[in-house]
ChimeraX commands (.cxc) that place a marker at each C-alpha (Angstrom):
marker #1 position 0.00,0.00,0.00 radius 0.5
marker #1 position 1.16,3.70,-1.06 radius 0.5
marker #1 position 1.40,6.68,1.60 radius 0.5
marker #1 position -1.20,7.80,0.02 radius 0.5
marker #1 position -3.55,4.28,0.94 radius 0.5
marker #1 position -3.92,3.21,-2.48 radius 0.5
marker #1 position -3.16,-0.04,-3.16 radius 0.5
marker #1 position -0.24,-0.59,-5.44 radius 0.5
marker #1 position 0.11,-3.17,-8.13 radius 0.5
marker #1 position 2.51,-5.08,-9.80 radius 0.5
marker #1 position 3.42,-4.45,-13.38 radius 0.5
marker #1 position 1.78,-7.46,-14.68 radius 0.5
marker #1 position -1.39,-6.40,-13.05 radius 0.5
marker #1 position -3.92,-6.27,-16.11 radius 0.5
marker #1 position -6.92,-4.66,-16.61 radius 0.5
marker #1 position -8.67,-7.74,-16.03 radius 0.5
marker #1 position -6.66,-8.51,-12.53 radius 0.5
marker #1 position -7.97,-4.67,-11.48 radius 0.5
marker #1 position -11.47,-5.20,-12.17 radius 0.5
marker #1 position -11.41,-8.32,-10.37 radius 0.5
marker #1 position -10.00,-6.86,-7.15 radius 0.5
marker #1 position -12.59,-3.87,-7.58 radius 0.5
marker #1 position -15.47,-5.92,-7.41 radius 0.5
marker #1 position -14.08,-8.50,-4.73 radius 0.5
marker #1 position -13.36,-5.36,-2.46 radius 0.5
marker #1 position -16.96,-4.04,-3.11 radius 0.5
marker #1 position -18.46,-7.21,-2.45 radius 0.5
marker #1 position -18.38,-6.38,1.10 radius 0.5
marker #1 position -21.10,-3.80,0.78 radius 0.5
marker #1 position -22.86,-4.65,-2.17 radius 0.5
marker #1 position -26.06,-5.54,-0.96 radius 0.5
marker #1 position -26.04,-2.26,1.18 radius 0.5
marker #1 position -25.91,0.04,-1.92 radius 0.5
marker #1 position -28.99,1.40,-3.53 radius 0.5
marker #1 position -29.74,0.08,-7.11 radius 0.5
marker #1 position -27.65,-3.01,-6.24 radius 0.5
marker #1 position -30.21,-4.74,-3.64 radius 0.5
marker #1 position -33.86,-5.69,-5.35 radius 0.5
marker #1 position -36.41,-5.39,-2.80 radius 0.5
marker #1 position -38.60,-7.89,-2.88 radius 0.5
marker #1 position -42.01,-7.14,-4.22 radius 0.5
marker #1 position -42.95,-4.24,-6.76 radius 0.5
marker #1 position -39.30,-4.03,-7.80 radius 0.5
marker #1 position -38.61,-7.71,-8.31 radius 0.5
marker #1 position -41.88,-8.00,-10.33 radius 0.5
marker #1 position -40.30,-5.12,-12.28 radius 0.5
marker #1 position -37.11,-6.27,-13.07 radius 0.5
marker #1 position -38.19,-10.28,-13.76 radius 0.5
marker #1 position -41.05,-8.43,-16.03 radius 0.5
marker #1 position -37.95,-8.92,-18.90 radius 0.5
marker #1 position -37.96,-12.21,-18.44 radius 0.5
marker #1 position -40.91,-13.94,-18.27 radius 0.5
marker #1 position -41.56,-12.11,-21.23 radius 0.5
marker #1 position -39.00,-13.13,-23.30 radius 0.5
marker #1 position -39.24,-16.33,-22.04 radius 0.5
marker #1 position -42.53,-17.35,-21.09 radius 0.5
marker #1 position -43.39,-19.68,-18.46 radius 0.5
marker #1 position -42.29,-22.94,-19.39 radius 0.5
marker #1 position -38.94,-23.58,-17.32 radius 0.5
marker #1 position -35.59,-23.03,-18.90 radius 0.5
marker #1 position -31.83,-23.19,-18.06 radius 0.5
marker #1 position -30.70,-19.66,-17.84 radius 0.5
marker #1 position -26.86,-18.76,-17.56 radius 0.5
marker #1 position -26.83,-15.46,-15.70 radius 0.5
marker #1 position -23.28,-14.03,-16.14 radius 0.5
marker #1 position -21.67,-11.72,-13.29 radius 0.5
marker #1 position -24.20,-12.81,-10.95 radius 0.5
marker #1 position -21.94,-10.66,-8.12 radius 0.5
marker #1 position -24.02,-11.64,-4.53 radius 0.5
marker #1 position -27.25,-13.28,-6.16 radius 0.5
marker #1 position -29.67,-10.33,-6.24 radius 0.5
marker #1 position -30.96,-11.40,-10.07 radius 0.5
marker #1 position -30.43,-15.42,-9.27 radius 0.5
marker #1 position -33.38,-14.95,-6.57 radius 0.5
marker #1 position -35.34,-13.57,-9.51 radius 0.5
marker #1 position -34.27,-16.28,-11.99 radius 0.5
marker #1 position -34.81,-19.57,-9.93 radius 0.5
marker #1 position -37.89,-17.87,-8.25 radius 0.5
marker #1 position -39.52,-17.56,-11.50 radius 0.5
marker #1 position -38.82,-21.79,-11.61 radius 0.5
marker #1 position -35.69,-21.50,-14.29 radius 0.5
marker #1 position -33.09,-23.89,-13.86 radius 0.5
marker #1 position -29.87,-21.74,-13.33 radius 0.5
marker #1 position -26.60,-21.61,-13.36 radius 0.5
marker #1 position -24.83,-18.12,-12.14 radius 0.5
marker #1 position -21.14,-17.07,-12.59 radius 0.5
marker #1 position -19.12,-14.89,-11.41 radius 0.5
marker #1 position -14.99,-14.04,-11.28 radius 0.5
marker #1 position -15.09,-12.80,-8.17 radius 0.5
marker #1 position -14.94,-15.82,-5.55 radius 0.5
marker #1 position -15.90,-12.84,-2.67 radius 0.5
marker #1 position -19.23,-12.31,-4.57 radius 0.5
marker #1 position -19.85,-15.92,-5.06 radius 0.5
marker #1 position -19.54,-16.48,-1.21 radius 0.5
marker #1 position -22.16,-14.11,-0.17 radius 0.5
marker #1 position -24.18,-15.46,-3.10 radius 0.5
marker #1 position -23.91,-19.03,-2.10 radius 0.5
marker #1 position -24.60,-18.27,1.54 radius 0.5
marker #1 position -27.63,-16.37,0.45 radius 0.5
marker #1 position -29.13,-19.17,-1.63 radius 0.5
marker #1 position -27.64,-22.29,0.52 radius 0.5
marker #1 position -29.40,-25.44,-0.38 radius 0.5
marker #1 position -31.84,-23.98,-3.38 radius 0.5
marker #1 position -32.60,-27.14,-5.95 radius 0.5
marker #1 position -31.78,-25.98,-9.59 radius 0.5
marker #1 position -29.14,-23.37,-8.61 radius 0.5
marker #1 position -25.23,-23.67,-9.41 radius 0.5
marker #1 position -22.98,-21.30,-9.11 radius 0.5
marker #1 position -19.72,-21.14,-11.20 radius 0.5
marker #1 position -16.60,-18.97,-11.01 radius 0.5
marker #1 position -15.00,-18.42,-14.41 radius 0.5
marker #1 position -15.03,-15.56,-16.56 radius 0.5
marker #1 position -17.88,-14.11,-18.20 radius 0.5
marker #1 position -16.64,-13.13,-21.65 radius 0.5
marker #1 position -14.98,-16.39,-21.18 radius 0.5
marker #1 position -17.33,-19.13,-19.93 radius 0.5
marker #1 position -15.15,-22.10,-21.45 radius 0.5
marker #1 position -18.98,-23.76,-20.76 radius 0.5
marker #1 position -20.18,-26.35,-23.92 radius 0.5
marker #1 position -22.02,-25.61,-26.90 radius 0.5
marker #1 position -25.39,-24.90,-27.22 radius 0.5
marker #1 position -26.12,-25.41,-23.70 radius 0.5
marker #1 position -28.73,-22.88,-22.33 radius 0.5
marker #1 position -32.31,-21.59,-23.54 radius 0.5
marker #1 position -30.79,-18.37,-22.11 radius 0.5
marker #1 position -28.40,-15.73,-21.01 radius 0.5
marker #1 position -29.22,-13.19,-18.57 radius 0.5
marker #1 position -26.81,-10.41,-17.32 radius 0.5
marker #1 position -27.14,-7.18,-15.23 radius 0.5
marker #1 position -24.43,-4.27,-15.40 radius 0.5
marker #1 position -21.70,-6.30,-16.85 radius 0.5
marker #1 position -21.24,-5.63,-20.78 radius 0.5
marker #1 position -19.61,-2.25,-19.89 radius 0.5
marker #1 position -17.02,-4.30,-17.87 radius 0.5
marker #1 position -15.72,-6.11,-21.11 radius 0.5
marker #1 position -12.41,-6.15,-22.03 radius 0.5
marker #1 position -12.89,-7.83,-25.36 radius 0.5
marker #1 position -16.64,-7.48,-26.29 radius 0.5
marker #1 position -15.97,-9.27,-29.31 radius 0.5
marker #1 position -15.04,-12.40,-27.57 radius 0.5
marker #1 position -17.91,-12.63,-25.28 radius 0.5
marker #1 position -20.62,-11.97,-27.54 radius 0.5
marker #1 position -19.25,-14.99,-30.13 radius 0.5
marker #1 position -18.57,-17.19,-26.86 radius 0.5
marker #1 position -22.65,-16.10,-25.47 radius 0.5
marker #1 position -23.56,-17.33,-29.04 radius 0.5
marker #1 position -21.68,-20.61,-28.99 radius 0.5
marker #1 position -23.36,-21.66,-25.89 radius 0.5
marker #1 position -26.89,-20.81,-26.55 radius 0.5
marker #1 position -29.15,-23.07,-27.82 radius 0.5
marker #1 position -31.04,-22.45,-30.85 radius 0.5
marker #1 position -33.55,-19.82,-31.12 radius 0.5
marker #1 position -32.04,-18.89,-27.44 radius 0.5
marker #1 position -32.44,-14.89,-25.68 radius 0.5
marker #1 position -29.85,-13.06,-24.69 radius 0.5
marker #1 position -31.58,-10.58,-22.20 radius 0.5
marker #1 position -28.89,-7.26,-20.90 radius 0.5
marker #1 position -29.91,-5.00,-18.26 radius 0.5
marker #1 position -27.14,-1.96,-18.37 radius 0.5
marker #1 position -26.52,1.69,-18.83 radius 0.5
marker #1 position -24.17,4.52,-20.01 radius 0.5
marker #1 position -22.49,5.19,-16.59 radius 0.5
marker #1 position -20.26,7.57,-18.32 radius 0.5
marker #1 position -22.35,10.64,-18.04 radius 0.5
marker #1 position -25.06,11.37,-17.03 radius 0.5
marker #1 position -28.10,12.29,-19.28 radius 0.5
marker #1 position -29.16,15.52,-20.23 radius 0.5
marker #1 position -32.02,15.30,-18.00 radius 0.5
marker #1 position -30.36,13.79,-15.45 radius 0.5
marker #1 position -27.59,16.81,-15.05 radius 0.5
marker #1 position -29.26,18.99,-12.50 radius 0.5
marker #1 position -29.75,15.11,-10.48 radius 0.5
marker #1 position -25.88,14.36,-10.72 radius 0.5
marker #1 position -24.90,18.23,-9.37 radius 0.5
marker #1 position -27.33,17.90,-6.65 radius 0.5
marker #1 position -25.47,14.01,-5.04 radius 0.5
marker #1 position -22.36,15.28,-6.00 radius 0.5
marker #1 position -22.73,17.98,-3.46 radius 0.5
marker #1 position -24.60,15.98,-1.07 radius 0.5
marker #1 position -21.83,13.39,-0.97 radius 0.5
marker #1 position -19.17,15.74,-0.33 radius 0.5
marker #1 position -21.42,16.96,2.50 radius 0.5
marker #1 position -22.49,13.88,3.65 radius 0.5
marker #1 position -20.91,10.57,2.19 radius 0.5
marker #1 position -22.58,7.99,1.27 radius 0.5
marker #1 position -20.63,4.75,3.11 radius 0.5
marker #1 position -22.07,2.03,1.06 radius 0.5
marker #1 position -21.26,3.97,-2.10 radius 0.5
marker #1 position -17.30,2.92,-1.17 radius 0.5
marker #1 position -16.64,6.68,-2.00 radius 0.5
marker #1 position -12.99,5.51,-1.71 radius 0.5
marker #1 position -13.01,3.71,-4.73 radius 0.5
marker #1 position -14.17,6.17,-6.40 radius 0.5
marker #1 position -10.90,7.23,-8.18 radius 0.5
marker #1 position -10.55,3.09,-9.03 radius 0.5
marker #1 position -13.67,2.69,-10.63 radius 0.5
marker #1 position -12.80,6.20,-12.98 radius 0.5
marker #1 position -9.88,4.71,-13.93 radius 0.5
marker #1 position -10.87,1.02,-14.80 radius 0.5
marker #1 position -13.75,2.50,-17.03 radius 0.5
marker #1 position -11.10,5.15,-18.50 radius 0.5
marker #1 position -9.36,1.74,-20.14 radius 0.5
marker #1 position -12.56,-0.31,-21.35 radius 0.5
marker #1 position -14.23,-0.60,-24.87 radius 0.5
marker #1 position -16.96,1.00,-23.64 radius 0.5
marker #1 position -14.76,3.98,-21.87 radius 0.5
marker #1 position -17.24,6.68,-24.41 radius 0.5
marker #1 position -20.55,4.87,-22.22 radius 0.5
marker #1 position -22.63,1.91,-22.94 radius 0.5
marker #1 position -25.92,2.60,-25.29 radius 0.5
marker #1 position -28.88,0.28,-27.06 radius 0.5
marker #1 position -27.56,1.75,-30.57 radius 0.5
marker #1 position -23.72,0.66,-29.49 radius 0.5
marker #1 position -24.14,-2.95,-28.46 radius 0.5
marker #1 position -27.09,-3.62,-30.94 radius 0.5
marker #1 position -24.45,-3.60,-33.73 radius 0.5
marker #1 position -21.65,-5.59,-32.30 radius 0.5
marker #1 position -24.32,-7.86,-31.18 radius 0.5
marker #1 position -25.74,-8.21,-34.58 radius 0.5
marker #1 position -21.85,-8.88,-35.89 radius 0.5
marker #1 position -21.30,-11.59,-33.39 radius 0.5
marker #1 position -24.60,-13.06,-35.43 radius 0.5
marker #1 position -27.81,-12.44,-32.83 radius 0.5
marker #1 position -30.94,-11.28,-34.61 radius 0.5
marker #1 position -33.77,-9.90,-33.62 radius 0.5
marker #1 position -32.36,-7.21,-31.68 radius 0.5
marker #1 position -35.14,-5.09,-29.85 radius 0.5
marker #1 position -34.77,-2.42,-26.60 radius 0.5
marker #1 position -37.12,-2.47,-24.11 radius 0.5
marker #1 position -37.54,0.76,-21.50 radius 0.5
marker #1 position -36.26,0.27,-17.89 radius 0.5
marker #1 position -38.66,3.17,-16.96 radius 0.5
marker #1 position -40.09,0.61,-14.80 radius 0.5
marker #1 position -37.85,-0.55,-12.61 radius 0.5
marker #1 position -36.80,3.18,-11.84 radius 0.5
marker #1 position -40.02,3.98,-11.11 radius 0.5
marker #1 position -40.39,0.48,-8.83 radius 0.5
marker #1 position -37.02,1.44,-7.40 radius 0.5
marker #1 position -37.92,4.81,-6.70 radius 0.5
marker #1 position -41.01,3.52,-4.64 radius 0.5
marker #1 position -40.62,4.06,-0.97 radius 0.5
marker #1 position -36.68,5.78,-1.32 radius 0.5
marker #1 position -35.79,8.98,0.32 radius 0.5
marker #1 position -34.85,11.91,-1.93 radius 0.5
marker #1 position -30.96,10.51,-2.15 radius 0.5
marker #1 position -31.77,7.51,-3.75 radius 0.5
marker #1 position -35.29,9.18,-5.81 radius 0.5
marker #1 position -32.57,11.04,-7.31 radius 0.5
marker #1 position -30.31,8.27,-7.97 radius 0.5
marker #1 position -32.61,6.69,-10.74 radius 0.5
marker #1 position -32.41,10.17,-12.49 radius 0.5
marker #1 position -29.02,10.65,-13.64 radius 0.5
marker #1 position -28.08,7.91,-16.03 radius 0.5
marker #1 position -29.41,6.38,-19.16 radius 0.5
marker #1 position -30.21,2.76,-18.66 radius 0.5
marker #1 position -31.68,0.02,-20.83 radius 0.5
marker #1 position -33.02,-3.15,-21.38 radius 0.5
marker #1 position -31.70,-5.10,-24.82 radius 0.5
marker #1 position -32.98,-8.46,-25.84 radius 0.5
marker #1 position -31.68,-10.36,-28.81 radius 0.5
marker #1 position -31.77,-14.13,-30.21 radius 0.5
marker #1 position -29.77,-16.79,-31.77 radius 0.5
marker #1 position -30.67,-17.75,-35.21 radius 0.5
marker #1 position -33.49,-20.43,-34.79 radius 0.5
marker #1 position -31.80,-24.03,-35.95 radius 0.5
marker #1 position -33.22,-25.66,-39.53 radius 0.5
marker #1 position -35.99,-27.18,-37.01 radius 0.5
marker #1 position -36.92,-23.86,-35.82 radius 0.5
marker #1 position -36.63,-22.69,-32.70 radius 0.5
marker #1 position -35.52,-24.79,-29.16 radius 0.5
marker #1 position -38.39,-22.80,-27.14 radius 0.5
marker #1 position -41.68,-21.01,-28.09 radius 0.5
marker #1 position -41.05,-17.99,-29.42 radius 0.5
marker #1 position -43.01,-15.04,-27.65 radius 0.5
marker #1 position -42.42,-11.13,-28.28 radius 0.5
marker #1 position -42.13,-9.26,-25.57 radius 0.5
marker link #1:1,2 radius 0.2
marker link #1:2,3 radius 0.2
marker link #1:3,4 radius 0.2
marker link #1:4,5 radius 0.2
marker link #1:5,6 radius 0.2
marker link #1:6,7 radius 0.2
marker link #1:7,8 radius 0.2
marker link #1:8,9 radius 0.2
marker link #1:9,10 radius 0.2
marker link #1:10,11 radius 0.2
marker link #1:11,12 radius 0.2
marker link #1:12,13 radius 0.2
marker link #1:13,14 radius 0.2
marker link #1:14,15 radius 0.2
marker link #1:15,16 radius 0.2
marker link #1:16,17 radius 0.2
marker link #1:17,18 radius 0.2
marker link #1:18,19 radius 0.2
marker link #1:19,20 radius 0.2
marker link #1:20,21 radius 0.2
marker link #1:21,22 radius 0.2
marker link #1:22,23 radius 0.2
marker link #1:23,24 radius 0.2
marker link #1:24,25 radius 0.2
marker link #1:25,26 radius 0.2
marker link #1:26,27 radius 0.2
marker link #1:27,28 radius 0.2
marker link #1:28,29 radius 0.2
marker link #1:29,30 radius 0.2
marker link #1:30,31 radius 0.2
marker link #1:31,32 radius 0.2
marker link #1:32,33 radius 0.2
marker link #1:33,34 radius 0.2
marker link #1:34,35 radius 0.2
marker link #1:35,36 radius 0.2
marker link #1:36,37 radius 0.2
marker link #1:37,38 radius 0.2
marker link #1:38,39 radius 0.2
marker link #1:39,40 radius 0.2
marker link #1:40,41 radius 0.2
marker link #1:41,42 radius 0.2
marker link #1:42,43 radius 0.2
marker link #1:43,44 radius 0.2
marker link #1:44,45 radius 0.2
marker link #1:45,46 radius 0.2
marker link #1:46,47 radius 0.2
marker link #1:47,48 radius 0.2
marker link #1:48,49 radius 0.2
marker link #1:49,50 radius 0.2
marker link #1:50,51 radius 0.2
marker link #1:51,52 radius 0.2
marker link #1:52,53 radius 0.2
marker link #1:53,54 radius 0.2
marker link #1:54,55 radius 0.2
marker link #1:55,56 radius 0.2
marker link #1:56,57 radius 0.2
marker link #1:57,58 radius 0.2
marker link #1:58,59 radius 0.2
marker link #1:59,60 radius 0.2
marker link #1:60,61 radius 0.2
marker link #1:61,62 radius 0.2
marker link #1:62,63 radius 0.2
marker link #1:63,64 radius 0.2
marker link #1:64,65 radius 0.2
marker link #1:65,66 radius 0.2
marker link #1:66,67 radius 0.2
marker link #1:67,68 radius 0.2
marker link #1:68,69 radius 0.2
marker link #1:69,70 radius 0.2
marker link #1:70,71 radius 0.2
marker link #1:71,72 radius 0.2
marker link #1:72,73 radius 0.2
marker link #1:73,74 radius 0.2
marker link #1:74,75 radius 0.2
marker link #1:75,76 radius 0.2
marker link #1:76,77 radius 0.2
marker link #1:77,78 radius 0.2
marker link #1:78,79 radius 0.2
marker link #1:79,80 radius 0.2
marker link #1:80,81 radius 0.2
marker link #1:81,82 radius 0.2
marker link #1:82,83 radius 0.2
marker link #1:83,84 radius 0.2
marker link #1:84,85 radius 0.2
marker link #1:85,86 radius 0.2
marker link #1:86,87 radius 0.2
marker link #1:87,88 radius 0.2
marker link #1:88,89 radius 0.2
marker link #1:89,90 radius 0.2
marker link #1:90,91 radius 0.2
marker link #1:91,92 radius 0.2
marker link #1:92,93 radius 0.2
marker link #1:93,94 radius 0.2
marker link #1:94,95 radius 0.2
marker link #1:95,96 radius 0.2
marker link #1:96,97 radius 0.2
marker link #1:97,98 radius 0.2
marker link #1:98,99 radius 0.2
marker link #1:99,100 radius 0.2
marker link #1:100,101 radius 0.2
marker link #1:101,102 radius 0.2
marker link #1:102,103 radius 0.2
marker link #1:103,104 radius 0.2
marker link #1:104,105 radius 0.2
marker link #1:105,106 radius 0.2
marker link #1:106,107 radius 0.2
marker link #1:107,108 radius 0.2
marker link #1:108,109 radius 0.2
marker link #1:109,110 radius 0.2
marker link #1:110,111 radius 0.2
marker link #1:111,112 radius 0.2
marker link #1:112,113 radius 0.2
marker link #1:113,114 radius 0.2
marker link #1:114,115 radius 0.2
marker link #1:115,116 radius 0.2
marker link #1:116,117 radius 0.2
marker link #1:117,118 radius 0.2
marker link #1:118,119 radius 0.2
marker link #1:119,120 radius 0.2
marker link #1:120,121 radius 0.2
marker link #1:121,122 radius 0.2
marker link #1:122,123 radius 0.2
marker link #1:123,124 radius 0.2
marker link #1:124,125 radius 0.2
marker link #1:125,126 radius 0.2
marker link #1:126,127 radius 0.2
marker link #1:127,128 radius 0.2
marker link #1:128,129 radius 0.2
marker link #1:129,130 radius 0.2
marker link #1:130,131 radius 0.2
marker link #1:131,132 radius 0.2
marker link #1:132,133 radius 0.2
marker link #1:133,134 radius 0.2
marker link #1:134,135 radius 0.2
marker link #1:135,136 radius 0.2
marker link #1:136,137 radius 0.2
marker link #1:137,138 radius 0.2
marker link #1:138,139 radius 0.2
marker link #1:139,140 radius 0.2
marker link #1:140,141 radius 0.2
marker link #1:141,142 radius 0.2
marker link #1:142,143 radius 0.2
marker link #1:143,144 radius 0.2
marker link #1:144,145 radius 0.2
marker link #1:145,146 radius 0.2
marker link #1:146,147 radius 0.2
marker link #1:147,148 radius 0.2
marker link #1:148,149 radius 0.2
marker link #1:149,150 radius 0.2
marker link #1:150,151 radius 0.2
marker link #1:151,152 radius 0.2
marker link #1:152,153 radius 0.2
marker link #1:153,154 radius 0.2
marker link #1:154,155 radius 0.2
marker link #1:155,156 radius 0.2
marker link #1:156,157 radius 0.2
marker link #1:157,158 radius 0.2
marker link #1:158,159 radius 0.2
marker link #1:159,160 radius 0.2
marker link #1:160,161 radius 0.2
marker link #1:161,162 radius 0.2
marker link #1:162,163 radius 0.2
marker link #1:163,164 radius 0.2
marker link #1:164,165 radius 0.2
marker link #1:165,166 radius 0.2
marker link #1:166,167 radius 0.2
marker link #1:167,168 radius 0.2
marker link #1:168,169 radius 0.2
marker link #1:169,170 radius 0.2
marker link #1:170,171 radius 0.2
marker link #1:171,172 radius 0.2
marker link #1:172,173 radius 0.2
marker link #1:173,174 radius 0.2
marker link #1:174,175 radius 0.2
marker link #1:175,176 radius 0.2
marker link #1:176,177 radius 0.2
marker link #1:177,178 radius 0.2
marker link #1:178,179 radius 0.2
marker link #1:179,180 radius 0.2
marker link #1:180,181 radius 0.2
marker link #1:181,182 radius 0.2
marker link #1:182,183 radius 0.2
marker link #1:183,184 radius 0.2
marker link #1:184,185 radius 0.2
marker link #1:185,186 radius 0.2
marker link #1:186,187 radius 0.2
marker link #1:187,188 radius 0.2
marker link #1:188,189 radius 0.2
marker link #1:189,190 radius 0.2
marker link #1:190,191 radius 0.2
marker link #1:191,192 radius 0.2
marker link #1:192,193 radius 0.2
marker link #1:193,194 radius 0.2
marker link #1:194,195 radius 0.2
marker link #1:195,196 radius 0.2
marker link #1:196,197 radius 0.2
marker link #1:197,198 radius 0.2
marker link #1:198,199 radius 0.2
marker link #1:199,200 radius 0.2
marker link #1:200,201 radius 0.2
marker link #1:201,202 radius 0.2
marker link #1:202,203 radius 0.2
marker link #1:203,204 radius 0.2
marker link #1:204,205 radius 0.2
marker link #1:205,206 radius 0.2
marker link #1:206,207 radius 0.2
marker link #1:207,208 radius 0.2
marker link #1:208,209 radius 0.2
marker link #1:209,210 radius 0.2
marker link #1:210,211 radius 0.2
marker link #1:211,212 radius 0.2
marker link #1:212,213 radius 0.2
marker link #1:213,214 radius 0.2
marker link #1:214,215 radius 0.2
marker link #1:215,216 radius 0.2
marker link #1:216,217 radius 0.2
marker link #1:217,218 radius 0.2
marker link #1:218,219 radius 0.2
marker link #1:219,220 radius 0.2
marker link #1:220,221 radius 0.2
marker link #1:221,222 radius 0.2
marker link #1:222,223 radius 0.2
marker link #1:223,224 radius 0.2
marker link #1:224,225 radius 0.2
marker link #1:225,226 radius 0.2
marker link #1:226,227 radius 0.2
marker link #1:227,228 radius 0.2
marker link #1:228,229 radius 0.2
marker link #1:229,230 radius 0.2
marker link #1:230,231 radius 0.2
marker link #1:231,232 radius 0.2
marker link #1:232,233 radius 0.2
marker link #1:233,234 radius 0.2
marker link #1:234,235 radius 0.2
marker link #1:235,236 radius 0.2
marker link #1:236,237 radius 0.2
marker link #1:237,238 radius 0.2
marker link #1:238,239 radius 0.2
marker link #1:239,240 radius 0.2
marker link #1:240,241 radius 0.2
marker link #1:241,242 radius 0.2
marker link #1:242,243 radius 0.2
marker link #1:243,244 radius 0.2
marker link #1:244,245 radius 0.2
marker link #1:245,246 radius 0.2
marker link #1:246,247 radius 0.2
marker link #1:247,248 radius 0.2
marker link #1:248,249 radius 0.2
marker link #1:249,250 radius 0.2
marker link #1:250,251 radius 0.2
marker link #1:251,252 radius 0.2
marker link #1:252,253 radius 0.2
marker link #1:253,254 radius 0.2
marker link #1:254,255 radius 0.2
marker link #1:255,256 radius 0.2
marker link #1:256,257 radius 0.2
marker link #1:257,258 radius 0.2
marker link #1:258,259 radius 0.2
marker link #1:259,260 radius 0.2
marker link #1:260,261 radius 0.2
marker link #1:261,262 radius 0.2
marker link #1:262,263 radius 0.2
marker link #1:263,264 radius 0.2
marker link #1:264,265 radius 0.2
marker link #1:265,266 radius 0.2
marker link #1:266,267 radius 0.2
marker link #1:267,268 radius 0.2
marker link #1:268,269 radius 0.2
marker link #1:269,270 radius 0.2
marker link #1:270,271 radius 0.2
marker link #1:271,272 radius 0.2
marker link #1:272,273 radius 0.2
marker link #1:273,274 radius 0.2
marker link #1:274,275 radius 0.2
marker link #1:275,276 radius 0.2
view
């Protein structure tokens, strides 16, 4: 550790090695931050909304990538989905697997995400929350989500442009910046802040994370039927019951919902297909 109480790293330390400790470290307060927990009820119907209707109701085995403590994995096997959730970050998948201890249908995996190394054609679907703007090499992970989906299988991405905030969203971002310097946040690991700034300084998606960015690469990694959905209603679930702090918090950035397929198989598709 530096004088100044940054951590410093060796010079084979990659990009990859510093994202992993981020996370680890943040792991300790995860479920403490707004927007990370999913309170049970009007906001879980809200964010699972996605998936049953991309889905349906007819059970499925679901990869959820970057599961981090298991907030989306209660979603997924409550909805009665067989599923298997992975994460690189062994700290995250201990408070996961203590939080869903002894759950049938449930396995949890630590590998990488935009490198699952798990066989071919092997889910109905892919679910992931905040994690394509992580990628080192997009590329990779969207040929390697394709490889191991089944025919006519969803890809389902909940994320954001955390970059900057949106132009309505402005006055939101002045208004906690000042409040944090007044009063910090705890759970927000404030400290980190300069971390996290420089890990997304060095990522593909260092410019932010949009619908009409991914849709492309997604559509050159071969996934059709590329379609946005609005997450204007899990902000407004999320914003239910919150003080001002965290009404605020579902202001400032541009988030979406993005839901694409794999080319259905010469038999047509491995599930029914249903619009959302």
């Amino acid at each position: 550790m530096t004088a100044d109480g940054s951590v410093s790293t060796p010079g084979n330390f990659d990009l990859r090695d510093e994202i992993h400790e981020y996370w680890s470290r943040r792991s300790e307060t995860f479920d403490l931050a707004f927007g990370h927990h999913i309170a049970p009820g009007r906001e879980a119907d809200a964010w699972a909304a996605p998936v049953r209707e991309a889905l349906g109701a007819v059970p499925r085995r679901i990869l959820e990538l970057a599961c981090g403590t298991g907030e989306v994995t209660r979603l997924l096997h409550d909805l009665g989905h067989d599923v298997t959730a992975l994460d690189f970050s062994e700290a995250m998948l201990v408070k996961a697997r203590a939080k869903h201890a002894g759950k049938p249908r449930l396995r949890f995996l630590n590998a990488d995400a935009g490198r699952t190394m798990e066989p071919d054609e092997a889910y109905h679907a892919i679910v992931c929350r905040h994690l394509v703007w992580t990628l080192t090499d997009p590329a990779c992970a969207f040929a390697d989500w394709l490889r191991i989906l089944r025919p006519g299988g969803r890809l389902i991405v909940y994320d954001g442009d955390w970059t900057k905030p949106r132009p309505s969203g402005v006055w939101a971002a002045r208004v906690l910046a000042l409040w944090e310097r007044l009063a910090p946040d705890p759970y927000y690991d404030a400290a980190m802040g300069d971390r996290h700034a420089a890990i997304m300084l060095r990522l593909p998606f260092s410019q932010g994370l949009t619908f009409d960015r991914l849709a492309p690469l997604l559509a050159d990694a071969g996934f059709v039927s590329i379609r946005e959905r609005s997450h204007d209603g899990i902000a407004r679930a999320q914003r239910h019951g919150q003080g001002l702090r965290n009404r605020m918090r579902t202001l400032v950035y541009r988030r979406f919902i993005l839901v694409a397929e794999k080319p259905a198989g010469p038999d047509g598709p491995s599930h029914p297909r249903k619009s959302p």
